[in-house]
C-alpha positions in Angstrom: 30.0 5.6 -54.7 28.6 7.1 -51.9 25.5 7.2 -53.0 25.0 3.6 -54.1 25.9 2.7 -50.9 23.6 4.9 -49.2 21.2 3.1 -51.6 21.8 0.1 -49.8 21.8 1.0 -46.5 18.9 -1.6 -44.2 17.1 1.0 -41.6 14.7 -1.1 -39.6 12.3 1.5 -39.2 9.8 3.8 -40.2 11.2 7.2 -41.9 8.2 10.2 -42.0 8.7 11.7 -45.9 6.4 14.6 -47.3 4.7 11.3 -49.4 3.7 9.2 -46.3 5.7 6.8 -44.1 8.6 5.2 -45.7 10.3 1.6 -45.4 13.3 2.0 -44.5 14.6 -1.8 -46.0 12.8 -1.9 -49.0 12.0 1.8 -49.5 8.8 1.5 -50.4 6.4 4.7 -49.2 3.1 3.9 -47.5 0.4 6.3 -46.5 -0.3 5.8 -43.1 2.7 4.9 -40.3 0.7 1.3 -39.5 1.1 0.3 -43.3 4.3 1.0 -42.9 5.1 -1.0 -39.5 3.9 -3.9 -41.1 6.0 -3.7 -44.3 9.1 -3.0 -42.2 8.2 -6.3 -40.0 7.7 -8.5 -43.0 11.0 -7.2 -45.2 13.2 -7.9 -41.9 11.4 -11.0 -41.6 12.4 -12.3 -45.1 15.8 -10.7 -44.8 16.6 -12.5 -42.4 15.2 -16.2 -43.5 17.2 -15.8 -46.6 20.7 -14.7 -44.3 20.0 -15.7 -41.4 23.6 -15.3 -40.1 26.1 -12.3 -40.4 29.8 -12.2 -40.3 31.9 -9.9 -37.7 35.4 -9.1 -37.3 37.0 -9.1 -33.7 40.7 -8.2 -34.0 42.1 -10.8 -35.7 39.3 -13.3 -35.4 36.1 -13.6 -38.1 33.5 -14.8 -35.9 29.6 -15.4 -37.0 26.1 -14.4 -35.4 22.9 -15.4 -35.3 21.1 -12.6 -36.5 18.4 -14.0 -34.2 19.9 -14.8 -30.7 22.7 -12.7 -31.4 25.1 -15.3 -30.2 28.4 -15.8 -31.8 30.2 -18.6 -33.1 33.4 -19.7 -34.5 32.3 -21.9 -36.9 29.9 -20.8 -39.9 27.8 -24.2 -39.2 27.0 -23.4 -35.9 25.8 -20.2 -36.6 23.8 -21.4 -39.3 21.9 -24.0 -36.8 21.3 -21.5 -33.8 19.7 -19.7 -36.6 17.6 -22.4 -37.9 16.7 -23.4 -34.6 15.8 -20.0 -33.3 13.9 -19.0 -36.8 11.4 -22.5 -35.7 11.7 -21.0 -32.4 9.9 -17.9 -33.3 7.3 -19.5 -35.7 6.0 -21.8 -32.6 5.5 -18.8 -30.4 3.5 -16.6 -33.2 1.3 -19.9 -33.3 0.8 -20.3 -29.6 0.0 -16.2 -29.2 -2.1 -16.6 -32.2 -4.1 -20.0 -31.0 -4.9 -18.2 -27.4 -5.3 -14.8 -28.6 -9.0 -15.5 -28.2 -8.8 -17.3 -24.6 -10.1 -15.1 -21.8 -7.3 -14.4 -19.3 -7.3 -16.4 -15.9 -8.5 -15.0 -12.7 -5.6 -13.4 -10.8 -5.2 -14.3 -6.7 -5.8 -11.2 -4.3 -2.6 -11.2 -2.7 -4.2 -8.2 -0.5 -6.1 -7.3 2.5 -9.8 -6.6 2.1 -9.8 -3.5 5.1 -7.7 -0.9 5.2 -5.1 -0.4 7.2 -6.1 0.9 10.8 -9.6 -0.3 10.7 -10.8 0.1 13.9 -14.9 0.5 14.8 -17.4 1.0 12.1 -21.2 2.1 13.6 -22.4 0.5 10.5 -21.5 -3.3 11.6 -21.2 -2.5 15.5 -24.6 -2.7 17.2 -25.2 -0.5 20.3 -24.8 -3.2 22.4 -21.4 -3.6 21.7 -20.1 -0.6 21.3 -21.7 0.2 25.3 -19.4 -2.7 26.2 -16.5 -1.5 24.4 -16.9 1.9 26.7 -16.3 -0.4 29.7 -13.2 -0.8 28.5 -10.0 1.4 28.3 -10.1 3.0 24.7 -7.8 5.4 23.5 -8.7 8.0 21.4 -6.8 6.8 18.5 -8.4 3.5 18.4 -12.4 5.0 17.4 -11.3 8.1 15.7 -12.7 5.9 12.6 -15.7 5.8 14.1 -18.7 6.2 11.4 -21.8 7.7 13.1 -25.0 7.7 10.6 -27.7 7.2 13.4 -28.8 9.8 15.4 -29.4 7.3 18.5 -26.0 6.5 18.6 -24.3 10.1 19.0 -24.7 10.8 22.7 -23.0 6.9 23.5 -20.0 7.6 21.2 -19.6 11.1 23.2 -19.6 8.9 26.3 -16.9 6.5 24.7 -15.0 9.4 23.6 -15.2 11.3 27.0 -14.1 8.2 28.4 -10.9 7.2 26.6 -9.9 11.1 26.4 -10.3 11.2 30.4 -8.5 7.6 30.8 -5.3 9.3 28.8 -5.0 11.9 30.6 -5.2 9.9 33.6 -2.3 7.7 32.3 -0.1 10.8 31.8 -0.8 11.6 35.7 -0.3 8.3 36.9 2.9 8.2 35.4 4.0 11.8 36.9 2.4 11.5 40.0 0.5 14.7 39.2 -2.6 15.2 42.1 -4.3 18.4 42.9 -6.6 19.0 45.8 -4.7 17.9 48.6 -3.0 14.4 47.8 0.1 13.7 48.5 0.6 10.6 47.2 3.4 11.4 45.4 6.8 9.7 45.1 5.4 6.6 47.0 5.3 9.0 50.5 1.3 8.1 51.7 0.1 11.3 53.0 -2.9 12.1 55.3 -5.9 11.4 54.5 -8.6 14.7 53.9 -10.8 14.7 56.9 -14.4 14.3 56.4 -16.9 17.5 56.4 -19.4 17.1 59.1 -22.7 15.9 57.4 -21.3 14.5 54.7 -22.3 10.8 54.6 -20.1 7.6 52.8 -22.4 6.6 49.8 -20.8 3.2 48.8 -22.5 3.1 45.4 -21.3 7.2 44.3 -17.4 7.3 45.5 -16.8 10.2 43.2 -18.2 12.4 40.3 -16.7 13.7 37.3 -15.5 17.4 37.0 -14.0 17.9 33.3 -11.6 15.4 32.8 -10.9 15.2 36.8 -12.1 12.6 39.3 -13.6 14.2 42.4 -14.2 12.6 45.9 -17.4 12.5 47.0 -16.6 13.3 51.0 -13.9 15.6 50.8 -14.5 16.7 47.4 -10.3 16.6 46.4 -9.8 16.2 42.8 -7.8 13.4 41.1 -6.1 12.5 37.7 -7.2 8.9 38.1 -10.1 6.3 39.2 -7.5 4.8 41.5 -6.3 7.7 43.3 -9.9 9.0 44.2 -11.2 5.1 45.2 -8.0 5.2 47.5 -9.4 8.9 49.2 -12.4 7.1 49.4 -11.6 4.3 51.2 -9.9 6.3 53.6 -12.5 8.7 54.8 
């Protein structure tokens, strides 16, 4: 008994025997695994345009589903039109994927950005000309540490730029503390005296200050600064 109904027994899918690949609804053994997909498809298929509707027991209730949908019903006539409804379903939809199976696909919208993320100066697309008149300005050194250098013309201005925005930092970091060597006091908001001026040494108003490092220097008294402002001040007060 047993073994008739083992016999009987629907296994929608593909067993592996020592023979080949084997149905598991109509038992039929095929060679290869795809042979056997396909006979597995078209056996369920059939089995279920010829009962297209099953019948389930909930506690004390007999309902019926469509072996499609799965939906339930009371009634054995609803069930049987859900299923005939879904079963035309499912034929219009294998004839629409098989009408535009041969269709190229349509072009899909970039929905993205065409730089990357933190694109900053390129030497490639920035002529020298530009990139002098971005050293004017106050760069920091995270905004051209992209920078692409592939001409040797252009190395010694990016080490200007870079010298630049380095020194401009650390001058922003002083500022801020009120750090000062060289005899400034101009700390705290307390103006302190100005350094007198060395005998011989005359006011040049086109070179107020050199560069030492990343330090600003006066050019009469020679104090050194964090800043362009704090040395201009000495300046102006020699």
């Amino acid at each position: 008994m047993a073994d008739a109904a083992a016999a009987f027994t629907v296994i929608k899918r593909v067993v592996p025997v020592a023979g080949g690949f084997f149905c598991g609804i109509c038992r039929t053994v095929h060679p290869t695994w795809s042979a056997a997909s396909v006979c597995v498809e078209a056996c369920w298929s059939a089995q279920l345009q010829a009962q297209p509707t099953v019948a389930i027991r909930k506690g004390q209730f007999t309902l019926h589903r469509c072996r499609f949908c799965k939906r339930e019903y009371a009634d054995f006539t609803d069930a049987a039109n859900c299923a005939a409804q879904c079963s035309e379903d499912l034929v219009a939809r294998a004839d629409r994927e098989a009408a535009t199976a041969g269709e190229p696909a349509a072009p899909r919208e970039k929905r993205f950005a065409t730089k990357p993320v933190g694109y900053t100066i390129d030497a490639r697309t920035v002529s020298p000309v530009a990139l002098h008149e971005m050293s004017k300005t106050v760069l920091m050194p995270f905004q051209v540490r992209n920078v692409l250098i592939n001409q040797r013309a252009m190395k010694p201005l990016l080490n200007a730029v870079l010298k630049h925005a380095s020194a401009v930092a650390i001058g922003k970091r002083g500022l801020s503390g009120h750090r000062q060597e060289g005899g400034s006091t101009m700390a705290h908001g307390t103006e302190g005296k100005p350094a007198e001026q060395k005998p011989g040494t005359p006011k040049d108003p086109n070179k107020k200050f050199f560069r030492d490092g990343a330090k600003y220097v006066c050019a009469v008294c020679k104090a050194k600064y964090f800043t362009k402002i704090e040395v201009e001040a000495c300046w102006d007060k020699h």
